[in-house]
C-alpha positions as CSV (number, residue, x, y, z in Angstrom):
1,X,6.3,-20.4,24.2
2,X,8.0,-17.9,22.5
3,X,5.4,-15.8,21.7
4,X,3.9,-15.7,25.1
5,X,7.8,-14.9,26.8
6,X,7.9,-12.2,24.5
7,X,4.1,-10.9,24.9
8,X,5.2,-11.0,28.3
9,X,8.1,-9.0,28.2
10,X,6.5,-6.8,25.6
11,X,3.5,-6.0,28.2
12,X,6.1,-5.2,31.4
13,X,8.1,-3.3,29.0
14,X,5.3,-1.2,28.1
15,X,4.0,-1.2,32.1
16,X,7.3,0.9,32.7
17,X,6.3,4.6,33.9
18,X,8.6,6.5,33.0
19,X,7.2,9.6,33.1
20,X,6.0,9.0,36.6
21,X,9.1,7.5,37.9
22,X,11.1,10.5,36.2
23,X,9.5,13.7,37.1
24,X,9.2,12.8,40.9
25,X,13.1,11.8,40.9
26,X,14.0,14.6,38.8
27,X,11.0,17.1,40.0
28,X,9.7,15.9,42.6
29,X,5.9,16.2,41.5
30,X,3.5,13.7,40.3
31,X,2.9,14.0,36.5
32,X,-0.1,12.8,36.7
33,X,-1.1,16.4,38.4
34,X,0.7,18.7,35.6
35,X,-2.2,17.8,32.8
36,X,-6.1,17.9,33.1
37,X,-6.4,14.6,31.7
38,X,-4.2,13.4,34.3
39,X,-2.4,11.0,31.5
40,X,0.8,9.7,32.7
41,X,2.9,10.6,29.6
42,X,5.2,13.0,27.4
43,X,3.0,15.8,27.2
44,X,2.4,16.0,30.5
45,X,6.1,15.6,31.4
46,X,6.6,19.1,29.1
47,X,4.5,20.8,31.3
48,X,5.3,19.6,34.4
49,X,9.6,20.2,33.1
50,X,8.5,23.5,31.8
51,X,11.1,25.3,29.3
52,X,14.0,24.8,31.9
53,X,13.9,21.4,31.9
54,X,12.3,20.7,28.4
55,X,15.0,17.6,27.7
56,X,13.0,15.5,30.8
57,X,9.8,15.4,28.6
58,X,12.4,14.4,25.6
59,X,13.6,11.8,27.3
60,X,10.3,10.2,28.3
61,X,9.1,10.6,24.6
62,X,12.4,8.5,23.7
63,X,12.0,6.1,26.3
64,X,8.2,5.9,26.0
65,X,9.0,4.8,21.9
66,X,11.8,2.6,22.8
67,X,9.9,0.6,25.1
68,X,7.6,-0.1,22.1
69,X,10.5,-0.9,19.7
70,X,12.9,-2.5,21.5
71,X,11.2,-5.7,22.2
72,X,9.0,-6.1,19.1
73,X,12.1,-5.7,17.2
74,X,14.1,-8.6,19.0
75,X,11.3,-11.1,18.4
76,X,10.9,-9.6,14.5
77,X,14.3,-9.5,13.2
78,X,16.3,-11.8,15.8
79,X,13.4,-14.5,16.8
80,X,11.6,-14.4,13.2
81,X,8.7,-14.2,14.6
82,X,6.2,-12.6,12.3
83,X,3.1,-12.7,10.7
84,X,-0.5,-13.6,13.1
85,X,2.1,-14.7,15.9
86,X,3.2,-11.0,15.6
87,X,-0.4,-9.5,17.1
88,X,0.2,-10.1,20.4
89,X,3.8,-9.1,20.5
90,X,3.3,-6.3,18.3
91,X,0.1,-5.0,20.6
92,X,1.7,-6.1,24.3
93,X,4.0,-2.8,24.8
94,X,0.9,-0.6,23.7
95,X,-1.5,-2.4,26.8
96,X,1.2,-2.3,29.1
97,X,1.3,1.5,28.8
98,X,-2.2,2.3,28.7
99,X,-3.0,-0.4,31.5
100,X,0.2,-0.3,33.5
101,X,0.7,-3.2,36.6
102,X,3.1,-0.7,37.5
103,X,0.1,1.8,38.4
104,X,-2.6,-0.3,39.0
105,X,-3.3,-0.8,35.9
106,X,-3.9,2.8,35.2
107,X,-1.5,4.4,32.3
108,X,-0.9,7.0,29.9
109,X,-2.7,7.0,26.1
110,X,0.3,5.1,24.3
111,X,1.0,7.2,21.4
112,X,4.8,7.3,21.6
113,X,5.1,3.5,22.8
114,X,2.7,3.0,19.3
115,X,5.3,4.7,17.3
116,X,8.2,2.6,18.6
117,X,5.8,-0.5,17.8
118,X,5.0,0.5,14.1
119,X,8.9,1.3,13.8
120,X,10.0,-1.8,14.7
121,X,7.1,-3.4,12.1
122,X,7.8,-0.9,9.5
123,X,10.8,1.1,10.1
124,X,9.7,4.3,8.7
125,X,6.8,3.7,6.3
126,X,4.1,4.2,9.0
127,X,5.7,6.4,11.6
128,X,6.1,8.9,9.0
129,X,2.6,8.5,7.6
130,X,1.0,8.5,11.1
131,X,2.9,11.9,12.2
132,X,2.1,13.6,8.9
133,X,-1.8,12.9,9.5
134,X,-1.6,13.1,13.5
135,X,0.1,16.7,12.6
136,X,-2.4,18.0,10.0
137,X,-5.1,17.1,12.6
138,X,-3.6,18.3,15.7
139,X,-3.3,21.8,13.6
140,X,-6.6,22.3,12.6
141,X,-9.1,20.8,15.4
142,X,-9.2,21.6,19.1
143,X,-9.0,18.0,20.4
144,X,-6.1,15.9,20.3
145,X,-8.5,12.5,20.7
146,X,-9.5,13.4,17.5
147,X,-6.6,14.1,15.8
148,X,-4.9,10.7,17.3
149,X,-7.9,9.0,16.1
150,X,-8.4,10.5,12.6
151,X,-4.5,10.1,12.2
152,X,-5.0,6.3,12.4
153,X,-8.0,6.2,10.3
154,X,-5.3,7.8,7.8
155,X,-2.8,4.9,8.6
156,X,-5.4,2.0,7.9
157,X,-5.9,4.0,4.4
158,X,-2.0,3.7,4.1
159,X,-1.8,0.4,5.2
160,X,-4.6,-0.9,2.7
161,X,-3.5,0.9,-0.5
162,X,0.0,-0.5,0.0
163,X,-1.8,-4.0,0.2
164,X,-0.6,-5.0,4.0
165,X,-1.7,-8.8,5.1
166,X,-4.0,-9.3,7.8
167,X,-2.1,-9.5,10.7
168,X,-0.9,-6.0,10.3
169,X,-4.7,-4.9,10.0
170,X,-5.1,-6.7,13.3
171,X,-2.4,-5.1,14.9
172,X,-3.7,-1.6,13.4
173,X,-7.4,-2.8,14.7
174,X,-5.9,-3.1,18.5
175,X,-4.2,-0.2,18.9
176,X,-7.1,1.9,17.5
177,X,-9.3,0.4,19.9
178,X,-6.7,1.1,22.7
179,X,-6.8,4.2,21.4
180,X,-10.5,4.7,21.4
181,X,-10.9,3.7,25.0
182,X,-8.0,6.0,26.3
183,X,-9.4,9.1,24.6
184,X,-13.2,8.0,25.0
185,X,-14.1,11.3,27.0
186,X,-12.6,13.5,24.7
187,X,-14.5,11.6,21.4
188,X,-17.8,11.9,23.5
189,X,-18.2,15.9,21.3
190,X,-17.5,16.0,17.8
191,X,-14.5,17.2,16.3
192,X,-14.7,20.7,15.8
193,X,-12.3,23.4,13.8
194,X,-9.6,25.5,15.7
195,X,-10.8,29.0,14.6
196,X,-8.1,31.6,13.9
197,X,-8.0,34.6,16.5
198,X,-8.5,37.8,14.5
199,X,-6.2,40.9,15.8
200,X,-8.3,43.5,17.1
């Protein structure tokens, strides 16, 4: 029962739309119409703020990683719940974002609400390892799908070379195929080089 009460709390912590409720109270637009991929998220909420209001898309890339760490933290360190009773937990706040009941079970891509998971699961060991790899590949190709999903290809290497039991895998395993099916269009072309613009 505890497992499910925090799945469940995990998923409708995830489900909260930050973004979405934040730029219309603060804005007054729809994020959802500041992006072309229409992703209810951070990145979105940058453009949408615009330099003026920069801290608004700061705020939803805090709140989008707390709503990932918060709850798989209580049940880790104050509930003790760990190893494959973890998976669910550990994967709830990453559905609820991409498939919000808050939005009709539309959401954003998860990225940040992934980092507050694998926070809570590692503190810093694969947050770190996962922004060093998901910044090398956002530098040199021209699609961020790519990048997120190369960056976590990079993490499972991590993970294995520092010997991580199976549940972990399983956890990595979930939210790369979350992943996968949030940034399917853009993984339909092959990842391709940014190419340096030459000065005339």
């Amino acid at each position: 029962m505890t497992v499910f009460f925090f799945t469940l709390i995990g998923y409708l912590s995830g489900s909260l739309p930050f973004s979405v409720w934040l730029t219309r109270w603060v804005l007054g637009v729809d994020v959802r119409r500041a992006g072309e991929d229409h992703n209810p998220g951070a990145a979105n909420t940058f453009k949408a703020a615009g330099r003026s209001k920069w801290w608004l898309g700061l705020t939803v890339l805090l709140l989008d990683g707390f709503k990932g760490l918060i709850p798989v933290a209580i049940a880790f360190y104050n509930f003790n719940i760990t190893g494959w009773a973890m998976v669910p937990v550990a994967l709830s706040p990453i559905v609820g974002h991409a498939y919000s009941i808050f939005l009709k079970f539309r959401g954003g891509k998860a990225v940040a609400t992934s980092f507050g998971v694998w926070t809570a699961l590692t503190v810093y060991q694969a947050p770190l390892v996962l922004g060093g790899f998901f910044i090398i590949f956002t530098l040199i190709l021209t699609s961020s799908g790519w990048a997120v999903i190369l960056g976590m290809l990079g993490l499972l290497g991590y993970l294995m070379l520092v010997h991580s039991p199976g549940w972990i895998l399983a956890i990595w395993a979930g939210n790369m195929l979350v992943f996968m099916l949030k940034h399917w269009t853009e993984l339909q072309s092959p990842p391709s080089l940014k190419r340096k613009k030459l000065n005339p």
